[in-house]
TIRO-2110 file (N, C-alpha, C; in Angstrom, 1 decimal):
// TIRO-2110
11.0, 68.5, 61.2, N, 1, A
12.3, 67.8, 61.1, CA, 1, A
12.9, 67.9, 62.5, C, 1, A
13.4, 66.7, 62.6, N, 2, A
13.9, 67.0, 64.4, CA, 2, A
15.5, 67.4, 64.1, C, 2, A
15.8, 68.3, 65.2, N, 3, A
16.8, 69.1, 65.3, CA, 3, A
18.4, 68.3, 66.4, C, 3, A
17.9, 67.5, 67.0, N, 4, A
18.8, 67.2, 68.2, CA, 4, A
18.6, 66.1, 68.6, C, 4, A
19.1, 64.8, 69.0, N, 5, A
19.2, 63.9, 69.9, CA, 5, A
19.5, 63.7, 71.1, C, 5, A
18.9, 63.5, 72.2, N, 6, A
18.9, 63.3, 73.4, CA, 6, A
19.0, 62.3, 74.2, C, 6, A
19.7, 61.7, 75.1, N, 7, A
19.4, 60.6, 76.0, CA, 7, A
19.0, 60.9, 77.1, C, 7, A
18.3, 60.0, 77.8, N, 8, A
18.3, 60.4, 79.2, CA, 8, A
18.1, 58.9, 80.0, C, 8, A
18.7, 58.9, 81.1, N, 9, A
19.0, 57.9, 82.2, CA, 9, A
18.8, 58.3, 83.7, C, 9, A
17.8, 57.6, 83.9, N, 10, A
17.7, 57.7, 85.5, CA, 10, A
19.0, 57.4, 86.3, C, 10, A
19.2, 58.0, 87.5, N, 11, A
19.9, 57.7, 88.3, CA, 11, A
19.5, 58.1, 89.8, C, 11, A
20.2, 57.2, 90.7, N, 12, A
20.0, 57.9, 91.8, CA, 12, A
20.1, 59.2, 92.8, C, 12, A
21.7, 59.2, 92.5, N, 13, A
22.2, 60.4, 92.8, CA, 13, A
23.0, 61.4, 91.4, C, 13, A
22.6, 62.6, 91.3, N, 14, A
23.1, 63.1, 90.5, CA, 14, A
24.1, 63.8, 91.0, C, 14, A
24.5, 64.2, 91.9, N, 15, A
25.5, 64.6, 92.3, CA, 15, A
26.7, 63.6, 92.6, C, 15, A
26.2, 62.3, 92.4, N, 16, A
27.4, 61.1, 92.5, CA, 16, A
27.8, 61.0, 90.9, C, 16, A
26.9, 60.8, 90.2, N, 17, A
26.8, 60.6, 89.2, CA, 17, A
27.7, 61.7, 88.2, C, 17, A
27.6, 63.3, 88.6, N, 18, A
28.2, 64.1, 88.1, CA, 18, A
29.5, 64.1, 88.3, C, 18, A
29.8, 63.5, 89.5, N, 19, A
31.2, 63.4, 90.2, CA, 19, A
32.2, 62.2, 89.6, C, 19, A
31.0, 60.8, 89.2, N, 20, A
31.9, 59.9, 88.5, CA, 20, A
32.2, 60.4, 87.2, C, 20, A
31.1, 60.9, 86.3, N, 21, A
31.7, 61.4, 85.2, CA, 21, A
32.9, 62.1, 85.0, C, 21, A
32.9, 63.5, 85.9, N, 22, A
33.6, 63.9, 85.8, CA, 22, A
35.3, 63.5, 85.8, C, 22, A
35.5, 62.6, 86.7, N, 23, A
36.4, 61.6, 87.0, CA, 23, A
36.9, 61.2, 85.6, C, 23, A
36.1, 60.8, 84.8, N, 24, A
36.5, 59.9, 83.9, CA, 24, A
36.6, 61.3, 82.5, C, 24, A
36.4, 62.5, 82.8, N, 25, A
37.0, 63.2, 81.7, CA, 25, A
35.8, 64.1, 81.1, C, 25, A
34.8, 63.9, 81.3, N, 26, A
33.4, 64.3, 80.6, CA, 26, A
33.3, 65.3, 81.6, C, 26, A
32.1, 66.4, 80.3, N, 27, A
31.9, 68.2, 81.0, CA, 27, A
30.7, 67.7, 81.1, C, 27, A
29.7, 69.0, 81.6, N, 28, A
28.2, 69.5, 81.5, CA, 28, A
28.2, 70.5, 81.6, C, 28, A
27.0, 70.4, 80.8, N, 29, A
26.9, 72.1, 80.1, CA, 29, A
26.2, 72.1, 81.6, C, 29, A
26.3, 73.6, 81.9, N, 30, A
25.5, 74.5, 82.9, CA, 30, A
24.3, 75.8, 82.1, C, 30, A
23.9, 74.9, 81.5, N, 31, A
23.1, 75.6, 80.8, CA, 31, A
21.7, 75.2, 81.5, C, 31, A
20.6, 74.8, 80.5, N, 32, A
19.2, 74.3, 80.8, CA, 32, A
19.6, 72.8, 80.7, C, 32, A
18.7, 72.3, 82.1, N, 33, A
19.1, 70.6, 82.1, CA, 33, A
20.2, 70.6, 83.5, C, 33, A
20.6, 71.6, 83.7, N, 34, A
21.6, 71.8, 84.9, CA, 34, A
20.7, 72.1, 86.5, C, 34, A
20.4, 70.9, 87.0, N, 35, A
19.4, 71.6, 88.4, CA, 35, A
19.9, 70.5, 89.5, C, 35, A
19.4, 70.8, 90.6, N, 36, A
19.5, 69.9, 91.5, CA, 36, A
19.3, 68.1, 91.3, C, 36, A
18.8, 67.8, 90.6, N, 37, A
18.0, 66.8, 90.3, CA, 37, A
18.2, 66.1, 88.7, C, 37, A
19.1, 67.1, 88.5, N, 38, A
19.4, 66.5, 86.5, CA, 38, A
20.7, 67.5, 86.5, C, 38, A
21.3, 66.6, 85.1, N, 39, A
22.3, 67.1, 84.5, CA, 39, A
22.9, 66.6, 83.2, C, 39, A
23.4, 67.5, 82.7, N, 40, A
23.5, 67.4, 81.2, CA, 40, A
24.7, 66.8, 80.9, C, 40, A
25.0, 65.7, 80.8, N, 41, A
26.1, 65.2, 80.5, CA, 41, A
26.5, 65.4, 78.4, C, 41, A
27.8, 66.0, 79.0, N, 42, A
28.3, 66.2, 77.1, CA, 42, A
29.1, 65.1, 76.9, C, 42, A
28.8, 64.5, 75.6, N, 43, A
29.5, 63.3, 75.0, CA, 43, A
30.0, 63.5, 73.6, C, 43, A
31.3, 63.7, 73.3, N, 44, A
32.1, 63.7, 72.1, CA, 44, A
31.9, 65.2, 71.4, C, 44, A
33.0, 65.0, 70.5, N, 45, A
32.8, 66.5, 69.9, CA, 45, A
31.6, 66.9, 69.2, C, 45, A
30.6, 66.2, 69.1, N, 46, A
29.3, 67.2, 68.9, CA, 46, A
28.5, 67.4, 70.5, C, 46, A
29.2, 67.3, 71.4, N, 47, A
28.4, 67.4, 72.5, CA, 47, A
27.0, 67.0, 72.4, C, 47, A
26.7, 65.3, 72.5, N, 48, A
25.8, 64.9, 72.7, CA, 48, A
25.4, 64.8, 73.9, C, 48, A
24.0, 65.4, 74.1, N, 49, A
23.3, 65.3, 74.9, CA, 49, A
23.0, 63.6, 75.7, C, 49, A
23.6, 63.7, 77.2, N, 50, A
23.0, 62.6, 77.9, CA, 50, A
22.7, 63.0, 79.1, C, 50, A
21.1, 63.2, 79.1, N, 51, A
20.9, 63.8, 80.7, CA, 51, A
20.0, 62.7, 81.6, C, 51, A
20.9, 63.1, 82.5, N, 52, A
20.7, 62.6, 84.0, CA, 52, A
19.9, 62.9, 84.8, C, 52, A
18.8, 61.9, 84.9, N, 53, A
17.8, 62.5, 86.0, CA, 53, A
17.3, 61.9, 87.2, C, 53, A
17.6, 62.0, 88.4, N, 54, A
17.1, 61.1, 89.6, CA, 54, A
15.9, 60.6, 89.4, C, 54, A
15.8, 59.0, 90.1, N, 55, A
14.8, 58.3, 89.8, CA, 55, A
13.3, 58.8, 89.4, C, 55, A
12.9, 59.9, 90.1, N, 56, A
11.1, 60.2, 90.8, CA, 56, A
11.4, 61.2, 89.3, C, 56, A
12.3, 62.0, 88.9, N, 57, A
12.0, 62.5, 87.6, CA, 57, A
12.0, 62.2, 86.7, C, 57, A
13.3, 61.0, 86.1, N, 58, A
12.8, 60.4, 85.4, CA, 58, A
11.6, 59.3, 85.0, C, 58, A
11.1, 59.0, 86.3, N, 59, A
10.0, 58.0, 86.1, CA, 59, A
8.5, 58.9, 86.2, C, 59, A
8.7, 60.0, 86.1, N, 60, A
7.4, 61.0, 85.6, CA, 60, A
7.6, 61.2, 84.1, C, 60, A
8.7, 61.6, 83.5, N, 61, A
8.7, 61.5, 82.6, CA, 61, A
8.5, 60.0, 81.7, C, 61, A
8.9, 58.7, 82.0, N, 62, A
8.7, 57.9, 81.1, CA, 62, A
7.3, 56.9, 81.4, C, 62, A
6.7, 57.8, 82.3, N, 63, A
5.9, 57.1, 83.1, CA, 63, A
5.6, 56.1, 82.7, C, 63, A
6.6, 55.0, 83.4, N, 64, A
6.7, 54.0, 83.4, CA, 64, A
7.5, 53.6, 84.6, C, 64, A
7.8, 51.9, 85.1, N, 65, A
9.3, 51.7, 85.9, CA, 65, A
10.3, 51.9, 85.5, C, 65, A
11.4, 51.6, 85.9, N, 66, A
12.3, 51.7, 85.9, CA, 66, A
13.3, 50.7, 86.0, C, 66, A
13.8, 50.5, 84.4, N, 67, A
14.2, 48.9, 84.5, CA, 67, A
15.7, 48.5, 85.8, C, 67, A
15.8, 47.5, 85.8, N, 68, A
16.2, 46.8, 86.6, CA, 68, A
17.9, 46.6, 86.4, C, 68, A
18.9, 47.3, 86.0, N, 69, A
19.9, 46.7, 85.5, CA, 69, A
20.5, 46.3, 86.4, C, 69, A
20.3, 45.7, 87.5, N, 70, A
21.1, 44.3, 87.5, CA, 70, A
20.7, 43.1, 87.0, C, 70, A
19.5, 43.0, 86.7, N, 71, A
18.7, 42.1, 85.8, CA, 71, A
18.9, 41.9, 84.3, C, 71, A
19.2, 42.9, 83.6, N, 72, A
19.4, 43.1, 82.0, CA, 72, A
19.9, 44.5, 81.7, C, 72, A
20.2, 44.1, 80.7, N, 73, A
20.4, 45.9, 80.1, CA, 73, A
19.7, 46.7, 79.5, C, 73, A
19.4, 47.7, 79.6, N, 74, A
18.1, 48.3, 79.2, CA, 74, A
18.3, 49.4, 78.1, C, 74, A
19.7, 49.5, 77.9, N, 75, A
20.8, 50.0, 76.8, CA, 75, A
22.3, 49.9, 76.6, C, 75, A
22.8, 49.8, 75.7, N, 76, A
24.1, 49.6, 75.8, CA, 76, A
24.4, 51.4, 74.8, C, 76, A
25.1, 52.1, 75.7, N, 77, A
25.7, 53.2, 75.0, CA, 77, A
27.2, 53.4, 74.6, C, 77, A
27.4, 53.6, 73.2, N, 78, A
28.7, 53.5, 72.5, CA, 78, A
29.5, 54.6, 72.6, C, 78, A
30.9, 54.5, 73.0, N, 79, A
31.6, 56.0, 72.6, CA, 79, A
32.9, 55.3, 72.7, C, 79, A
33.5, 56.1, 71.5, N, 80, A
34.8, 56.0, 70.8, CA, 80, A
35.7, 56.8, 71.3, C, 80, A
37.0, 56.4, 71.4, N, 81, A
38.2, 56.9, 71.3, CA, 81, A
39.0, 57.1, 70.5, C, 81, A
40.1, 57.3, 70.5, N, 82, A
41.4, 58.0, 69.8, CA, 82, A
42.5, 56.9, 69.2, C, 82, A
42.4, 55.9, 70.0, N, 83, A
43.5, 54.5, 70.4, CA, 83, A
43.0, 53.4, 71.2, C, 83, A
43.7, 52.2, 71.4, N, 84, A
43.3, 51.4, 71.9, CA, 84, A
43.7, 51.8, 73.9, C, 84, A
45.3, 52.6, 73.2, N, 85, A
45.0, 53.0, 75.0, CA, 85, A
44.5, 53.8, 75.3, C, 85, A
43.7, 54.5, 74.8, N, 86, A
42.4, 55.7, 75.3, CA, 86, A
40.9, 54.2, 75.5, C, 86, A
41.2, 52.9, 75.5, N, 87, A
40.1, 52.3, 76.0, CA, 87, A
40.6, 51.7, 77.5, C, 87, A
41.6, 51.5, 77.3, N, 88, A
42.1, 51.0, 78.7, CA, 88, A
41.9, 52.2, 80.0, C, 88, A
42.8, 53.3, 79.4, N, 89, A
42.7, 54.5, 80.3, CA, 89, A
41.2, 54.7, 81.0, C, 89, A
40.2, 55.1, 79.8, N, 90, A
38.9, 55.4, 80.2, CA, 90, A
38.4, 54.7, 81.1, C, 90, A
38.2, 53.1, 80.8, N, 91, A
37.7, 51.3, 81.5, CA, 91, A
38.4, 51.9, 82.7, C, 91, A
39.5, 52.2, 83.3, N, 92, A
40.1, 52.4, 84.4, CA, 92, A
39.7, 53.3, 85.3, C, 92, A
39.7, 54.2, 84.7, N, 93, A
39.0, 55.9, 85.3, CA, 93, A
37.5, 55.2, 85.6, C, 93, A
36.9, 54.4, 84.9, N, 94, A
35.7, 54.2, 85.4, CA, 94, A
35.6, 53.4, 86.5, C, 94, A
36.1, 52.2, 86.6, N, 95, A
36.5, 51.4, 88.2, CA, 95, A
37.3, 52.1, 89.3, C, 95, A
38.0, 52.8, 88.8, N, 96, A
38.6, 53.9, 90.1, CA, 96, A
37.9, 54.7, 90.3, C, 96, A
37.1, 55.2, 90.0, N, 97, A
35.6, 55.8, 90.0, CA, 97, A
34.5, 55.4, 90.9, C, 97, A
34.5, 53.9, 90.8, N, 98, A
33.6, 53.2, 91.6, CA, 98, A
32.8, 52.3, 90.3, C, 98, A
33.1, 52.3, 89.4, N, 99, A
32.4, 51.7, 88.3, CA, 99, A
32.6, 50.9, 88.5, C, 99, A
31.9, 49.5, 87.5, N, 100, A
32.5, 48.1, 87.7, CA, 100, A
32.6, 47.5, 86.0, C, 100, A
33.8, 46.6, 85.9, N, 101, A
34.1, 46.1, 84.4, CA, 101, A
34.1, 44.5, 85.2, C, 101, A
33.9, 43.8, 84.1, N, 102, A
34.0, 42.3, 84.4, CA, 102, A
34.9, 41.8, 82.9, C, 102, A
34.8, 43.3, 82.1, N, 103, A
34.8, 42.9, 80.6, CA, 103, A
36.5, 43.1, 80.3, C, 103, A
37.2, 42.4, 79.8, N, 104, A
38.7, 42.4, 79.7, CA, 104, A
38.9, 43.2, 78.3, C, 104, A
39.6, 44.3, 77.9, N, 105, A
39.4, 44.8, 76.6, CA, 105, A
40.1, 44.1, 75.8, C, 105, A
39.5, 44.2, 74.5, N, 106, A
40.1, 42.8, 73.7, CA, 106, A
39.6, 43.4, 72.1, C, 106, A
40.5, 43.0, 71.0, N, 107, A
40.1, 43.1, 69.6, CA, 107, A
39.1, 42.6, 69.3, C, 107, A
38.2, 42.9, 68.2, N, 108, A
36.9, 42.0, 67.8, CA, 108, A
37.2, 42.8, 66.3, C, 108, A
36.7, 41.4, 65.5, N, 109, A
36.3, 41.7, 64.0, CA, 109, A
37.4, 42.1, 63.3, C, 109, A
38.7, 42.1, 64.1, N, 110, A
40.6, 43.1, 63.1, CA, 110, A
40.1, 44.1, 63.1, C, 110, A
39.3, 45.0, 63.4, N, 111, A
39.4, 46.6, 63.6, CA, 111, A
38.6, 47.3, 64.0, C, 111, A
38.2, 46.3, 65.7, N, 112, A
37.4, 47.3, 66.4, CA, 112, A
38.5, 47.0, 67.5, C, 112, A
38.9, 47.7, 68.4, N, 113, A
39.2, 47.5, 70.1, CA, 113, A
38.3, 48.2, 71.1, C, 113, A
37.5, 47.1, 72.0, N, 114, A
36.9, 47.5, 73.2, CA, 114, A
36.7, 47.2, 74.1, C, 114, A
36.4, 48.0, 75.6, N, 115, A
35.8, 47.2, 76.4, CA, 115, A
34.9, 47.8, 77.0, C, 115, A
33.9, 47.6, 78.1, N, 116, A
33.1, 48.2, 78.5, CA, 116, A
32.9, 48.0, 80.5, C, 116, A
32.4, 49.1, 80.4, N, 117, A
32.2, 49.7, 81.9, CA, 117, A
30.6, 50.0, 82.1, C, 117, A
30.6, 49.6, 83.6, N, 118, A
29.0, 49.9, 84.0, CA, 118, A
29.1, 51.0, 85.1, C, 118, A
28.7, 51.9, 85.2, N, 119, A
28.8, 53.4, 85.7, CA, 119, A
28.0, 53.0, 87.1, C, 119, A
27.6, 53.8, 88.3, N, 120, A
27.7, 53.9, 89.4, CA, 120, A
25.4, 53.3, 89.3, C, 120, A
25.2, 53.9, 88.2, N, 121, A
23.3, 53.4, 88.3, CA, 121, A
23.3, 51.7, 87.3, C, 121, A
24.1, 51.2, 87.4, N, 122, A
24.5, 50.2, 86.2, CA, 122, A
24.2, 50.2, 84.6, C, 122, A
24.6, 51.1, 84.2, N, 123, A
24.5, 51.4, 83.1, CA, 123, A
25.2, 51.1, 82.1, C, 123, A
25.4, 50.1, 81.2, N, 124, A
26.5, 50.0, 80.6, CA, 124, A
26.9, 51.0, 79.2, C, 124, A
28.2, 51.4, 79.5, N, 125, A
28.9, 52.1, 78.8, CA, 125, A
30.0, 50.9, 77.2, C, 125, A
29.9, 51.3, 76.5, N, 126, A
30.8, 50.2, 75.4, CA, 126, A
32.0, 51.1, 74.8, C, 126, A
33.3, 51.4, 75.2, N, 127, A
34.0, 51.9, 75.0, CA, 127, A
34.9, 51.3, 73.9, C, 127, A
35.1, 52.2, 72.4, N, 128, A
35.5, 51.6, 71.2, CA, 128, A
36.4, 52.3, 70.7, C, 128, A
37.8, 51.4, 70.6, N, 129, A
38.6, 52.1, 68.8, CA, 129, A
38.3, 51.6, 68.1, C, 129, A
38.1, 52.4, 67.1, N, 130, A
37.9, 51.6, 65.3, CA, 130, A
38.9, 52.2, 64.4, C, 130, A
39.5, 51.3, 64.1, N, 131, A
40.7, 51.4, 63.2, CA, 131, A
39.8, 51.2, 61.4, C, 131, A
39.6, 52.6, 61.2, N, 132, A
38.6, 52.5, 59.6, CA, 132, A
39.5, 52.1, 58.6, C, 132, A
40.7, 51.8, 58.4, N, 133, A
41.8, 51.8, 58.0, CA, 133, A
41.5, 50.3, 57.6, C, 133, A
41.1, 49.2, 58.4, N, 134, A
41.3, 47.8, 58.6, CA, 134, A
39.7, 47.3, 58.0, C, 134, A
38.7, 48.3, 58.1, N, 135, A
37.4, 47.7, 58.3, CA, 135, A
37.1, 47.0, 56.6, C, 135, A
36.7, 46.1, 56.9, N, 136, A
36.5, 45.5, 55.5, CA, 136, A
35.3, 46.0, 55.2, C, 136, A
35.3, 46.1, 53.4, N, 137, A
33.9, 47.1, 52.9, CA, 137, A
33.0, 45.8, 53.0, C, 137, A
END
């Protein structure tokens, strides 16, 4: 039975990378996964695992390349907020960061609000309120 979920994303610099997160509000654990070269990014109150690993380690590990995102996306990763202005705030912290949005946050479906940001390795991030209140069964 598997115990835990993990992500992992190449990047180039992890020390840039630690630095934009940080910016925008997110910890890491300093636990295992914490090295020169990787880092454990926590996401939401179950602290999901999203680790970060410079290019040459990640691409031993998936031994494979290394897709291309300015070409496509090679994931889209979701995380929720509190309100619709905890999507604005975040989207912002991420461009003052050095991120890039092209995306204007906007309602979809009566009771989702979001917009999304692409982090410093192009990564896209999908930043969401869901108002459960509104969602139709």
């Amino acid at each position: 039975m598997t115990k835990q979920l993990w992500l992992n994303l190449p990047v180039k610099d992890v020390k840039k990378s630690k630095a934009f997160f940080t910016k925008l509000g997110f910890q890491f654990s300093t636990g295992p996964g914490d090295t020169e070269t990787s880092a454990a990014l926590l996401v939401g109150e179950k602290n999901v695992v999203v680790m970060l690993f410079e290019e040459p380690a990640f691409k031993g590990f998936a031994n494979a390349d290394i897709a291309d995102t300015s070409k496509g996306c090679e994931v889209l990763l979701s995380i929720d907020t509190e309100s619709k202005e905890e999507v604005d705030i975040l989207t912002q912290k991420a461009i003052d960061a050095g991120g890039k949005s092209s995306h204007k946050p906007s309602a979809m479906s009566g009771w989702m609000y979001g917009s999304l940001f692409i982090d410093l390795d192009g990564h896209r991030w999908n930043v969401l309120y869901m108002d459960m209140s509104k969602m139709k069964n």
